[in-house]
C-alpha positions in Angstrom: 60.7 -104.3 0.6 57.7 -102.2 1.0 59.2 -99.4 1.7 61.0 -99.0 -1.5 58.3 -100.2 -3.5 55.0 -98.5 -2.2 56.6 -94.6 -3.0 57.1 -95.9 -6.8 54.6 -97.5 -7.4 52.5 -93.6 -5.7 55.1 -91.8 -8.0 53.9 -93.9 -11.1 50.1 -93.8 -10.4 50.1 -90.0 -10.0 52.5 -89.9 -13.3 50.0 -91.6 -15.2 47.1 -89.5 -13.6 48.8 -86.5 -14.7 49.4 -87.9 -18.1 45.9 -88.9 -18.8 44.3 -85.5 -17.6 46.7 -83.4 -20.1 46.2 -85.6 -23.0 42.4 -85.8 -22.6 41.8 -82.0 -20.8 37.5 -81.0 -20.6 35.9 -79.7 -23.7 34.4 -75.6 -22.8 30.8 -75.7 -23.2 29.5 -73.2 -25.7 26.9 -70.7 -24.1 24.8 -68.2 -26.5 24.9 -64.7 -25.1 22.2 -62.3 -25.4 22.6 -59.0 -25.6 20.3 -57.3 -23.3 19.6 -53.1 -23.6 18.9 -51.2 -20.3 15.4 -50.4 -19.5 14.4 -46.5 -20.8 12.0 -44.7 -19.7 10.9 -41.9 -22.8 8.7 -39.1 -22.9 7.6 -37.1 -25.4 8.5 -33.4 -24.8 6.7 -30.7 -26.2 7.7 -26.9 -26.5 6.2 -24.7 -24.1 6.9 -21.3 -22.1 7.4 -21.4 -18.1 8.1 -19.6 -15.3 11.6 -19.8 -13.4 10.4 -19.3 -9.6 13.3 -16.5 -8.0 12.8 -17.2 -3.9 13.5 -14.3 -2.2 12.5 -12.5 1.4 12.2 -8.2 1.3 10.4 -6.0 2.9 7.0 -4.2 1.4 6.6 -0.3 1.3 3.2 1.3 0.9 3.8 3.5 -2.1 1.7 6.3 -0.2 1.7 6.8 4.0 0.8 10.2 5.7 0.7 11.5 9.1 -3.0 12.7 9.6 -2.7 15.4 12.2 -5.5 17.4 13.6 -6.2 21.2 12.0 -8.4 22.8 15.4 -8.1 23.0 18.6 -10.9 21.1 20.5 -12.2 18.0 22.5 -12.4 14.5 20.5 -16.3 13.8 20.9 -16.5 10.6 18.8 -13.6 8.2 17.0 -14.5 5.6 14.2 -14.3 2.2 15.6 -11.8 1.8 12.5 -8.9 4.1 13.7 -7.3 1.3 15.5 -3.8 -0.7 14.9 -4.6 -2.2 11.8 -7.8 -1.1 11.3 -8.7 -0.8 7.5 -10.5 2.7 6.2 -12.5 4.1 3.1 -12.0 7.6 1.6 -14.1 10.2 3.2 -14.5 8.5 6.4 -14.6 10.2 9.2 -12.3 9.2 11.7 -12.5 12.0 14.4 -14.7 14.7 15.3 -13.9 17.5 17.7 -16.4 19.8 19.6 -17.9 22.0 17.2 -20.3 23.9 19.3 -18.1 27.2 18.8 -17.8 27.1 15.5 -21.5 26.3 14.5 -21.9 29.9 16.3 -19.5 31.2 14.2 -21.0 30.1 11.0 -24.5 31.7 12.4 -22.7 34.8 13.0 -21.5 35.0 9.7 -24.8 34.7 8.0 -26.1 37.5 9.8 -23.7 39.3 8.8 -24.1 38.6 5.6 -28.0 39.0 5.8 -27.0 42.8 6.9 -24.5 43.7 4.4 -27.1 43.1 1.8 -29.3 45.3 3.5 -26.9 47.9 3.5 -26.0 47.3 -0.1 -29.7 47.0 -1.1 -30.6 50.6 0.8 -27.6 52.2 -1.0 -28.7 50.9 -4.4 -32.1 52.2 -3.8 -30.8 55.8 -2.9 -28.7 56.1 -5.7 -32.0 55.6 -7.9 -33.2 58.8 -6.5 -31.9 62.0 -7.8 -31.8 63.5 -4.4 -30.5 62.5 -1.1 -33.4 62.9 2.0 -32.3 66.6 2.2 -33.3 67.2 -1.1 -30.4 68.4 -2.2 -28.7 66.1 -5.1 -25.9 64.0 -3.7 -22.6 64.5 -5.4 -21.9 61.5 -8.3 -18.7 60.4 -6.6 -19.9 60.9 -3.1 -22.5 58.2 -4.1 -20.3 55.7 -5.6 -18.1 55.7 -3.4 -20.7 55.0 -0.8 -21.8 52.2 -3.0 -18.7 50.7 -3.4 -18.5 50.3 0.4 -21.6 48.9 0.8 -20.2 46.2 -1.7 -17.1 45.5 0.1 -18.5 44.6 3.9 -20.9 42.2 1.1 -17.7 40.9 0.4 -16.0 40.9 3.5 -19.3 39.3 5.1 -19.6 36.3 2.7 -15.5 35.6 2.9 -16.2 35.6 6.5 -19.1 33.0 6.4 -16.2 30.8 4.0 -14.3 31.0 6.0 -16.3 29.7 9.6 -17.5 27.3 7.4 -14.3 25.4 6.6 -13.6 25.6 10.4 -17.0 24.3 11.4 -15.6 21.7 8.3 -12.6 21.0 9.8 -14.0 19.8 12.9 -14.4 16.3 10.8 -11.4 14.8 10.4 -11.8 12.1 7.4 -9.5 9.6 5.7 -7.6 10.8 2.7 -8.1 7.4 0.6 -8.8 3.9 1.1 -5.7 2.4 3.3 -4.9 0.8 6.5 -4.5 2.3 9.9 -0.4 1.7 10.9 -1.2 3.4 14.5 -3.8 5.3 16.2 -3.0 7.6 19.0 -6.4 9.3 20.1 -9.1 8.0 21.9 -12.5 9.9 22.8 -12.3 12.7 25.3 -8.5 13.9 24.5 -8.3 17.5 24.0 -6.2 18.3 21.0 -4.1 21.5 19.4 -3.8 21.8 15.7 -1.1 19.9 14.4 -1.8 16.7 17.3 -1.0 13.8 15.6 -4.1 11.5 15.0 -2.4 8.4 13.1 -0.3 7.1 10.7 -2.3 5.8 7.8 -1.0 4.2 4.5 -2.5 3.4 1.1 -3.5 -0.2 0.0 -3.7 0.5 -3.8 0.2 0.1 -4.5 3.1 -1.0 -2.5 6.8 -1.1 -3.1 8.7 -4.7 -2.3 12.4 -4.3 -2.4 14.3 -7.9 -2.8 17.8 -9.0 -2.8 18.3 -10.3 -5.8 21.7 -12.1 -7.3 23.0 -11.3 -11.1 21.1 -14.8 -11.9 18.4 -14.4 -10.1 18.1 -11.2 -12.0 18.8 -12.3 -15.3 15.6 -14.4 -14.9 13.8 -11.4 -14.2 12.3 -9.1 -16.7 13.0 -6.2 -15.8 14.6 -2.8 -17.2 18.3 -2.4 -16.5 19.4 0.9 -14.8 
């Protein structure tokens, strides 16, 4: 008898359960939702003019670098303790100097020479004041100019001369061209040299070239003339 009665009276229990939830089914709560706005950061921004940095690597080139070189031929006696690798120099310095006893001979040479030649010239001026010569007889007018004229020329020739020992005795000195940097040295004191040794390789500081690769960006940032 249980066995037929116990499943119906399950099948009518868990009917009526059914029934009941479906005609009495949970109210939804009602929930207010707020409306909530990200967080913003603002800043007030103001108009101003700036610089675009351009990163690039090149290579800088002194605008002006020369090959000093000696002029005479002699024995380095002194070297400024700037001509070195590196070694920064002023206009005017003297980097070398060579033996000069020779041509401080030459220079005192000269100006005897030139001490004579005025003699001469100042004996023939005096003998063309005088009507005669030391004969007595009166010297021709050409004869006399000419003569004079001479006397003028070994003046000449004399104090060309004396120029001309003195911008060797000059020379001896060799001295930097500007203010710039020492990019090598090669003498030392003691070398003999020939003119035209090479002394060093010296380049201006007061401008430089710097040549960068630069993309068509890049260089629109730039203000620069177009080629």
């Amino acid at each position: 008898f249980l066995r037929v009665t116990l499943p119906i009276v399950l099948l009518s229990f868990g009917a009526a359960a059914a029934w009941f939830l479906m005609s009495n089914p949970p109210k939804p709560k009602q929930q207010v939702v707020v409306a909530q706005m990200p967080p913003v950061k603002i800043q007030t921004v103001h108009l101003q003019t700036l610089n675009i940095p351009i990163y690039a690597r090149g290579m800088v080139i002194p605008a002006t670098e020369v090959m000093i070189v000696g002029e005479l031929p002699g024995q380095v006696i002194s070297v400024s303790p700037n001509l070195k690798n590196g070694g920064f120099v002023t206009k005017g310095e003297v980097l070398i100097r060579v033996s000069d006893a020779q041509y401080r001979l030459d220079v005192t040479r000269a100006r005897a020479q030139i001490v004579s030649a005025e003699e001469i010239y100042a004996k023939v001026q005096t003998e063309l004041s005088l009507e005669d010569d030391v004969k007595g007889l009166q010297s021709p007018q050409k004869y006399r100019l000419r003569k004079l004229e001479e006397a003028k020329s070994q003046l000449a020739a004399a104090q060309a001369g004396f120029r001309l020992a003195q911008m060797q005795l000059d020379r001896a000195e060799i001295k930097a061209p500007f203010d710039g940097r020492v990019r090598e040295a090669y003498l030392g004191v003691g070398q003999t040299i020939a003119a035209g040794t090479q002394i060093a390789r010296v380049y201006a500081v007061n401008a430089a070239e710097v040549r960068l690769p630069l993309s068509d960006q890049q260089f629109s940032l730039v203000d620069a003339p177009h080629a």
